[in-house]
LUMSENU-643520 format. One record per residue (C-alpha): residue in one letter; y, z, x. Coordinates in nm, 4 decimals, padded with zeros to 6 digits, always signed. Example, Ala and Ser with C-alpha at 12.3 -4.5 7.8 and 13.67 -1.06 7.14 Angstrom:
ZAVO rest        y        z        x
ZAVO    A -00.4500 +00.7800 +01.2300
ZAVO    S -00.1060 +00.7140 +01.3670
***
This chain:
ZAVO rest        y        z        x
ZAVO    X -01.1167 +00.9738 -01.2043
ZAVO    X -01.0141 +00.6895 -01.4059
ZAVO    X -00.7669 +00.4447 -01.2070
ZAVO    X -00.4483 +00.3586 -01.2439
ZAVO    X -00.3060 -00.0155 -01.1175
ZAVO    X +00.0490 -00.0208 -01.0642
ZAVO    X +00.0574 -00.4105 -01.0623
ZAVO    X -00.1822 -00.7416 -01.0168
ZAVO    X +00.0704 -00.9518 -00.7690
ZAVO    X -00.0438 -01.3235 -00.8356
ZAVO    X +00.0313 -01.6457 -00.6169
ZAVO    X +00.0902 -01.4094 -00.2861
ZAVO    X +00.1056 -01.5464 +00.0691
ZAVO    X +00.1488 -01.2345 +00.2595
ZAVO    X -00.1551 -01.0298 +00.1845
ZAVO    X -00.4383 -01.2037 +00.3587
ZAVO    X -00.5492 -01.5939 +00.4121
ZAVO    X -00.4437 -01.8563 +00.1549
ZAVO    X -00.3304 -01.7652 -00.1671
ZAVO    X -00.4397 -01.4315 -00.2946
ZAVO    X -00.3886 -01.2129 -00.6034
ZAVO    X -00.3056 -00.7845 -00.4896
ZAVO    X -00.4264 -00.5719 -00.6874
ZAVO    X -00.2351 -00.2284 -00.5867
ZAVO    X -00.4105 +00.0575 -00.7295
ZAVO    X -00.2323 +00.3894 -00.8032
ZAVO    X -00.2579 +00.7234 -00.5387
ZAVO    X -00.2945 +00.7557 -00.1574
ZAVO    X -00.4408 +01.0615 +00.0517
ZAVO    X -00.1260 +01.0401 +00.2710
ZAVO    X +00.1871 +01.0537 +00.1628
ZAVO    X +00.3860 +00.8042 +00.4746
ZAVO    X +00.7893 +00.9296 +00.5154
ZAVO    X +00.8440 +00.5612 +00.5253
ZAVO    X +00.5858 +00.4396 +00.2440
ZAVO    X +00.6893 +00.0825 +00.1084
ZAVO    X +00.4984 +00.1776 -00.1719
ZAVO    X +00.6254 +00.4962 -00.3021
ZAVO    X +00.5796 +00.4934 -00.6585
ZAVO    X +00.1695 +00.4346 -00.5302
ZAVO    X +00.1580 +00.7828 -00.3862
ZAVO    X +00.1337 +01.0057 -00.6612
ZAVO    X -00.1883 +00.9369 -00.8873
ZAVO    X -00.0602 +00.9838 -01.2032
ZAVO    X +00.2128 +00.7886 -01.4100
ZAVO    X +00.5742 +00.7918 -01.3499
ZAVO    X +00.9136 +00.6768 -01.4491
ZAVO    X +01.0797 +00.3898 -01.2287
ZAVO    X +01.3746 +00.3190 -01.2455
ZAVO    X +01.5421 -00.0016 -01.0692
ZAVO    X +01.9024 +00.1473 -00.9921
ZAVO    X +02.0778 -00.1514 -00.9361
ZAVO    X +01.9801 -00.3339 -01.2403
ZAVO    X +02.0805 -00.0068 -01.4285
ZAVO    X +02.4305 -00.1441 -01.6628
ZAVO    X +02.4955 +00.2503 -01.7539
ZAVO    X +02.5016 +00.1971 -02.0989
ZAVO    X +02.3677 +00.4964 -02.2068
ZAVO    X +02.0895 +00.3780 -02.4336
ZAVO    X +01.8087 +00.5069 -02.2261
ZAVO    X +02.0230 +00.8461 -02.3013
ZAVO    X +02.0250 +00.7968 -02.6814
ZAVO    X +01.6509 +00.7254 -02.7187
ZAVO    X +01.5007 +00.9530 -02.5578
ZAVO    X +01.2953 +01.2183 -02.7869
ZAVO    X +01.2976 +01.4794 -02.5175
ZAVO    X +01.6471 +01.5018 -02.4383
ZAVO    X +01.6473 +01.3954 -02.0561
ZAVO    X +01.6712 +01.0962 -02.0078
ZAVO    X +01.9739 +00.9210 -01.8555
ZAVO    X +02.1177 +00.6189 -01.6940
ZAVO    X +02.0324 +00.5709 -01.2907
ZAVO    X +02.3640 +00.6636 -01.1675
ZAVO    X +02.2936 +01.0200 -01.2455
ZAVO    X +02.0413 +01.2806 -01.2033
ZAVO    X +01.7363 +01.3366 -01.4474
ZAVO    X +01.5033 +01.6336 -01.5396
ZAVO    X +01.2142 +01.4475 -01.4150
ZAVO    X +01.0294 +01.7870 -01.4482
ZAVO    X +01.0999 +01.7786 -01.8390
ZAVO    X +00.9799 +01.3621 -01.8391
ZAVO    X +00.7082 +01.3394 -02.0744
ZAVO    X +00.6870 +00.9973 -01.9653
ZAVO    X +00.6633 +00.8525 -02.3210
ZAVO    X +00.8016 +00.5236 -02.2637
ZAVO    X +01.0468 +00.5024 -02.5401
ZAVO    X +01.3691 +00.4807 -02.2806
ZAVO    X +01.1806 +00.1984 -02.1462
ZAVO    X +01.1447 +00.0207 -02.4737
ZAVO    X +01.4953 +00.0890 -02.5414
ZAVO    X +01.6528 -00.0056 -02.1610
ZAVO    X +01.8138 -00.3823 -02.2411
ZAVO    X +01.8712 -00.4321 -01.8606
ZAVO    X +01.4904 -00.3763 -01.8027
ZAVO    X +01.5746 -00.1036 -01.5793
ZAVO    X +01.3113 +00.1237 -01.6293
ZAVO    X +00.9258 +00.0859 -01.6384
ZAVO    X +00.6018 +00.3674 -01.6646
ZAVO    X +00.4494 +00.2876 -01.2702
ZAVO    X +00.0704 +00.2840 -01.3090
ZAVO    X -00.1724 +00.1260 -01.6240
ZAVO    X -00.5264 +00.1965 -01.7014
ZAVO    X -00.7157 -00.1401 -01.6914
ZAVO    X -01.0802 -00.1835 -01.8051
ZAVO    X -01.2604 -00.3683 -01.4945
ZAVO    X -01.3444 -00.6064 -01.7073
ZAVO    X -01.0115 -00.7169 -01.7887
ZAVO    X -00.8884 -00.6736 -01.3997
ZAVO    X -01.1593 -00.9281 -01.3079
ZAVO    X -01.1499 -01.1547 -01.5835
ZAVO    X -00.7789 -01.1428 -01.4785
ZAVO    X -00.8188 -01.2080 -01.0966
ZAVO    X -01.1264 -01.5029 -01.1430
ZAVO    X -00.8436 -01.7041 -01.3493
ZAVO    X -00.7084 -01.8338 -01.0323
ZAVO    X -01.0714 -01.8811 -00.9046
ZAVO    X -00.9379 -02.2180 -00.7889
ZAVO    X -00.6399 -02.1488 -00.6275
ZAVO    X -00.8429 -01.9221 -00.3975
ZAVO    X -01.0935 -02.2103 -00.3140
ZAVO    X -00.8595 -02.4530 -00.2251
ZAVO    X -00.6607 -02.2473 -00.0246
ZAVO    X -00.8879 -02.0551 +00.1617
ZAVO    X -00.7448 -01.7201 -00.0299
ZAVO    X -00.9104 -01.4624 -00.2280
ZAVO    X -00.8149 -01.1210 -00.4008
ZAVO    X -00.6804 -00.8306 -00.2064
ZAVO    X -00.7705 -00.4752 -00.2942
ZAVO    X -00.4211 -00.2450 -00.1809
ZAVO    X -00.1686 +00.0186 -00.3136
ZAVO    X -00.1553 +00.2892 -00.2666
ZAVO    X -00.5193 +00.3494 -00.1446
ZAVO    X -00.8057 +00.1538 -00.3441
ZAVO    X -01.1168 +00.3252 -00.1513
ZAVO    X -00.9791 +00.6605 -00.3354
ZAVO    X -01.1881 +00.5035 -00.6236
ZAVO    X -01.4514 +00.3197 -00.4661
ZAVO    X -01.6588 +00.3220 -00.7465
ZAVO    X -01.4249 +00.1173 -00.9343
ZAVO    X -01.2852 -00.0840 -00.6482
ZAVO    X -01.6557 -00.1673 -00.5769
ZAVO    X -01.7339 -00.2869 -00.9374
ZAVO    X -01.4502 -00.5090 -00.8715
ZAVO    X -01.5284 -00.6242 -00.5311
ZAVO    X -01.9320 -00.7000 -00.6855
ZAVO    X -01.7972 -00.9057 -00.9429
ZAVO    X -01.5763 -01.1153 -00.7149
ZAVO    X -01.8104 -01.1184 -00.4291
ZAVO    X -02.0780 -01.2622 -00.6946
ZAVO    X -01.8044 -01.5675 -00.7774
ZAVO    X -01.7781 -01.6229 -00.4459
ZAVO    X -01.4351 -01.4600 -00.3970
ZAVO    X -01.3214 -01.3663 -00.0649
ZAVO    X -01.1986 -01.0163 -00.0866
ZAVO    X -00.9977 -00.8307 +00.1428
ZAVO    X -00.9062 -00.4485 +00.1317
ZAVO    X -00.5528 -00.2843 +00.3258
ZAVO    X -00.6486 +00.0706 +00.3950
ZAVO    X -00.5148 +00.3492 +00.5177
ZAVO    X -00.8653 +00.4136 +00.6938
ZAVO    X -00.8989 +00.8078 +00.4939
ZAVO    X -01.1862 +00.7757 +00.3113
ZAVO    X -01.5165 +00.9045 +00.2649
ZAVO    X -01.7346 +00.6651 +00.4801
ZAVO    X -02.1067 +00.7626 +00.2547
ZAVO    X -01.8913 +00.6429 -00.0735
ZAVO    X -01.6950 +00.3447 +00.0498
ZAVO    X -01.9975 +00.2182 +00.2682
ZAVO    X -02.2359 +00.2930 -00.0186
ZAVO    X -01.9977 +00.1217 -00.3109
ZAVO    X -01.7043 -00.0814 -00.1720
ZAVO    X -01.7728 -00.2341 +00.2208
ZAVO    X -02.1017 -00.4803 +00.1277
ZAVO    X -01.8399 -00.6881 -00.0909
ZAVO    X -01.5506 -00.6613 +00.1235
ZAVO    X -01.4864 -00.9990 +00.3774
ZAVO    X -01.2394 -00.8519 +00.5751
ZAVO    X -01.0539 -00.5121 +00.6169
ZAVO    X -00.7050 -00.4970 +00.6953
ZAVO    X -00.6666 -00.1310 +00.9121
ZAVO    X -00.3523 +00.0182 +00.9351
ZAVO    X -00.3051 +00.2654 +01.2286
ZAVO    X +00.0204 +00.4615 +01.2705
ZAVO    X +00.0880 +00.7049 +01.4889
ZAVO    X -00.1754 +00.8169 +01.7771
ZAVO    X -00.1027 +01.2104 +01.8130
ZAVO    X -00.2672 +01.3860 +01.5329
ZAVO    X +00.0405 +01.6534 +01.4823
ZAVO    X +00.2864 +01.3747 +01.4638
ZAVO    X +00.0356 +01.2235 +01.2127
ZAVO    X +00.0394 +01.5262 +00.9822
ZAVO    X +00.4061 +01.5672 +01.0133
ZAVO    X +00.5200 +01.2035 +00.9142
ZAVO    X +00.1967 +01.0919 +00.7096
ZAVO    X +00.0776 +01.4267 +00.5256
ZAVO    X -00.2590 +01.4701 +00.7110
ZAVO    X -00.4012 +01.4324 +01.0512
ZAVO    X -00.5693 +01.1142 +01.2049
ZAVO    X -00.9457 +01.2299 +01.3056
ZAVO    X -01.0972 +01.0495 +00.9969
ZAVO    X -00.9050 +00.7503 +01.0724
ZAVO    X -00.9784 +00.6971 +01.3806
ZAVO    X -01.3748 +00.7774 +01.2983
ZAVO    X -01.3726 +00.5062 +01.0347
ZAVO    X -01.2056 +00.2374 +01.2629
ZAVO    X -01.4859 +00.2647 +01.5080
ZAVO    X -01.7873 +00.3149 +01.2238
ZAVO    X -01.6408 -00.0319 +01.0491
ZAVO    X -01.6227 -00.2204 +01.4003
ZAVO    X -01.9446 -00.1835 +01.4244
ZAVO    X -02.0208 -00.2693 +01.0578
ZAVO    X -02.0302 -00.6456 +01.1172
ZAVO    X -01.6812 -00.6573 +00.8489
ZAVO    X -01.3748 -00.8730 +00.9602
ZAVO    X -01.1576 -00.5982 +01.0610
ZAVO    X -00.8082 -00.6299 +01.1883
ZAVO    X -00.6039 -00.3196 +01.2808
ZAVO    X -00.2316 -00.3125 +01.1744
ZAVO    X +00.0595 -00.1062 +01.2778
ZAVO    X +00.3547 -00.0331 +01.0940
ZAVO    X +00.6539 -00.0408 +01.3190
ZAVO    X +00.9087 +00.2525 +01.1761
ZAVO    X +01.1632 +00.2638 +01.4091
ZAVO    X +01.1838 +00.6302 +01.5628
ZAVO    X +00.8921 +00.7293 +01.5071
ZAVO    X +00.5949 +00.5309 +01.5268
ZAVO    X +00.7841 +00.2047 +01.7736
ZAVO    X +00.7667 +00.4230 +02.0885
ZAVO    X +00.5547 +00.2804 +02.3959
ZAVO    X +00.3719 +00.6048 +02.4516
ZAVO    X +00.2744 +00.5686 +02.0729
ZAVO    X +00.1823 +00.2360 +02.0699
ZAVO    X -00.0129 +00.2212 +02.4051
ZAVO    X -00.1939 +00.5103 +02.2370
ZAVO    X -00.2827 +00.3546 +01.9165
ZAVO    X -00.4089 +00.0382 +02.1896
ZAVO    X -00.6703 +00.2473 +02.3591
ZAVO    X -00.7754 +00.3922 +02.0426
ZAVO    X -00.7841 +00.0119 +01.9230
ZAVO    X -01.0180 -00.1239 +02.2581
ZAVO    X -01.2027 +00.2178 +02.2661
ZAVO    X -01.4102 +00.0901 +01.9127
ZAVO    X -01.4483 -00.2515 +02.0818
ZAVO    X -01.1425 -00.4524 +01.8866
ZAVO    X -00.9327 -00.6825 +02.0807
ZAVO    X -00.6737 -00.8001 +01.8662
ZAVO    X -00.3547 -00.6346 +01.6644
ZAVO    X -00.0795 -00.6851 +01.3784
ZAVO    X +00.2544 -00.5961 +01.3914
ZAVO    X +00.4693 -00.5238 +01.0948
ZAVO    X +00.8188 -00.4676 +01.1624
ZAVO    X +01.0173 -00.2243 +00.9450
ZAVO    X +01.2095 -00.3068 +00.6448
ZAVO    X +01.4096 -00.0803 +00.4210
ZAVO    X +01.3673 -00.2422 +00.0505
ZAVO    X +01.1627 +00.1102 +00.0155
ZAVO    X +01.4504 +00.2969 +00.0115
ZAVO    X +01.5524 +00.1759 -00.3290
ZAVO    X +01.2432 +00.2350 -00.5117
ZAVO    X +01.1672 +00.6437 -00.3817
ZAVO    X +01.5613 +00.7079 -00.4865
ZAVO    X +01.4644 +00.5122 -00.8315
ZAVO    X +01.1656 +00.7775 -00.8687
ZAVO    X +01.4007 +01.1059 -00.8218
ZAVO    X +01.2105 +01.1413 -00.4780
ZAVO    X +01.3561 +01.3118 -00.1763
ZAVO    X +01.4200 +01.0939 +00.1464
ZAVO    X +01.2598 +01.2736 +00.4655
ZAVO    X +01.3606 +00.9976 +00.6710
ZAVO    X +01.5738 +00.7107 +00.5770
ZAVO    X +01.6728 +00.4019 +00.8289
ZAVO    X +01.8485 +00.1712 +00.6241
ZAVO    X +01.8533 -00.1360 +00.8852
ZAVO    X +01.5951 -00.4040 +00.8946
ZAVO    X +01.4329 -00.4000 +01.2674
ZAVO    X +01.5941 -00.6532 +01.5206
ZAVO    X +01.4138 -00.9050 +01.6565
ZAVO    X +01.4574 -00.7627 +02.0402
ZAVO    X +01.2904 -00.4762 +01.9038
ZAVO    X +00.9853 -00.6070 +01.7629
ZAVO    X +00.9217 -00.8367 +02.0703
ZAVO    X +00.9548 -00.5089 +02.2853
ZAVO    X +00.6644 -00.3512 +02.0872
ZAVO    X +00.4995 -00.6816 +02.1155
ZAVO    X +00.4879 -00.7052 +02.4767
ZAVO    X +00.3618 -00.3581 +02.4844
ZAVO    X +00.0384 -00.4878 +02.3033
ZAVO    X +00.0151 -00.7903 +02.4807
ZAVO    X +00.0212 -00.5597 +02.8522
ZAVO    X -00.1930 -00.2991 +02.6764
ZAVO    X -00.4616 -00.6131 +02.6526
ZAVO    X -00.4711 -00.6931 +02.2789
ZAVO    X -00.3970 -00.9959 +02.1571
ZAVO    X -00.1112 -00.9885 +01.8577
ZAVO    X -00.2087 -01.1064 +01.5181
ZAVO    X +00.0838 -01.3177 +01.3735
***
C-alpha cells in the first residue's frame, strides 16, 4: 500500500526534544471518538474543509464538475465527491484542501535532512506520527534508515497496534525513542471508544520495554471517559507491570471538533471545553500515588 502524508509540520516544539519536523502519515487501525487527527483516520484521500474560513460565496458550488459541491455552511454529497480538486483550486478563501499526498521517499527525506542543522543544534530530530506510521513500516522504515544514517534522531507516536515481526523487522532499529500512547485499560471500553480492543497494545508496550528503545508511555486525558481514577490506576499497573516508571499526560482540547465537522463526519462524543487545570492535576496526582513519575 502506497502511503499517503497528510502534512510535513516543520520548526515544531511539541513533538519530541528540540526542534523537530512531523511527518503525519495518512490511516490508523483505530478510529479514537476523540481523535485530534481525524482527517488521519481514513487511508484514502478526502475533502477538508476549514468551516470558519468558508466566506459562502458559492464558487466552490459553481466549479464543481460533479455537481456537489457546496459552501461549508451546508451539507454535501460527500458520497458523490470524486475528490477532483477543482473546488479547491477555485475556493478564494482557501477553505478547502484534498487531506493526504503521495510523496516519493526520496523527496520526504530530502525534505526532512534540509533542516539537518536545526536538529543538531537543538537536540531535535524528525518525528514519524499521524494517523499511524507503523501501518506502513516498510516505508516509514526507509525513512527512518535514511535519517538514522545522517545521524537524525527519530522519534515515532504510536498507537502501539501493529504487527511486532514487521515494525521490529523494518521500522524499531532506526527509531531513538517511541512515544506510547495508552488510553483506556478495560478492553470493552477500548473497542467501544477506540474501534478495537487493547490486547496487542498492551503486548507491544511490554515487547518494546524490553527492546532497549527510549520508550515513554502517554495518555490522552478525554474527559469522561478515559480521566477516571479506576482507568488511570489501571493503565499505571499495566505501565509498571512491563518495567516503565515514568508517564505523560495530555490534557484534552477540543480544536478537533472543527476539523471531523469540516470532513462531513459524525460526532460520537463531543466536549467542547478545554480541560481545567484542577482537573489535570487530579489525574496527575493519581500517577504520582500510583508510583510513576509524570513526564512534563
Amino acid at each position: 500500500m502506497t502511503p499517503l502524508l497528510l502534512d510535513i509540520k516543520r520548526n515544531s516544539l511539541d513533538d519530541g526534544p528540540g526542534v523537530r519536523s512531523v511527518v503525519f502519515f495518512k490511516g490508523c487501525p483505530l478510529s479514537c471518538v476523540w481523535c485530534q487527527n481525524p482527517e488521519a483516520i481514513a487511508r484514502g484521500p478526502q475533502l477538508q474543509r476549514d468551516v470558519e474560513a468558508c466566506a459562502g460565496c458559492g464558487a466552490c458550488q459553481r466549479a464543481c464538475p460533479h455537481g456537489v459541491a457546496r459552501p461549508a455552511d451546508t451539507v454535501e454529497a460527500r458520497a458523490d465527491c470524486q475528490r477532483c480538486g477543482v473546488c479547491v483550486e477555485a475556493c478564494p478563501a482557501a477553505a478547502r484542501r484534498i487531506a493526504g499526498e503521495a510523496k516519493a521517499i526520496e523527496q520526504i527525506v530530502a525534505e526532512l535532512l534540509e533542516d539537518e542543522p536545526f536538529y543538531r543544534r537543538s537536540g531535535g530530530g524528525v518525528t514519524l506520527s499521524g494517523g499511524e506510521a507503523t501501518l506502513f513500516c516498510a516505508d516509514a522504515g526507509a525513512i527512518a534508515q535514511a535519517l538514522c544514517g545522517a545521524g537524525v534522531h527519530v522519534l515515532l507516536e504510536t498507537c502501539g497496534l501493529f504487527s511486532w515481526r514487521s515494525f521490529s523487522e523494518r521500522l524499531l532499529p532506526y527509531l531513538t525513542t517511541v512515544y506510547f500512547d495508552l488510553k483506556l485499560a478495560d478492553p470493552l471500553a477500548h473497542g467501544e471508544y477506540c474501534g478495537a480492543d487493547n490486547g496487542s497494545i498492551v503486548q507491544n508496550l511490554g515487547r518494546l520495554a524490553t527492546s532497549g528503545v527510549e520508550l515513554l508511555p502517554r495518555v490522552p486525558l478525554v474527559p469522561g471517559i478515559t480521566d477516571s481514577a479506576d482507568n488511570l490506576e489501571a493503565l499505571a499497573a499495566i505501565i509498571t507491570d512491563a518495567g516503565l516508571s515514568r508517564v505523560a499526560l495530555l490534557p484534552y482540547n477540543p480544536l478537533w471538533l472543527a476539523k471531523r465537522r469540516g470532513l462531513g463526519m459524525e460526532l460520537p462524543y463531543a466536549h467542547e471545553a478545554w480541560m481545567e487545570s484542577a482537573a489535570v492535576e487530579a489525574c496527575e496526582r493519581t500517577m504520582e500515588q500510583a508510583g510513576l513519575e509524570l513526564v512534563r
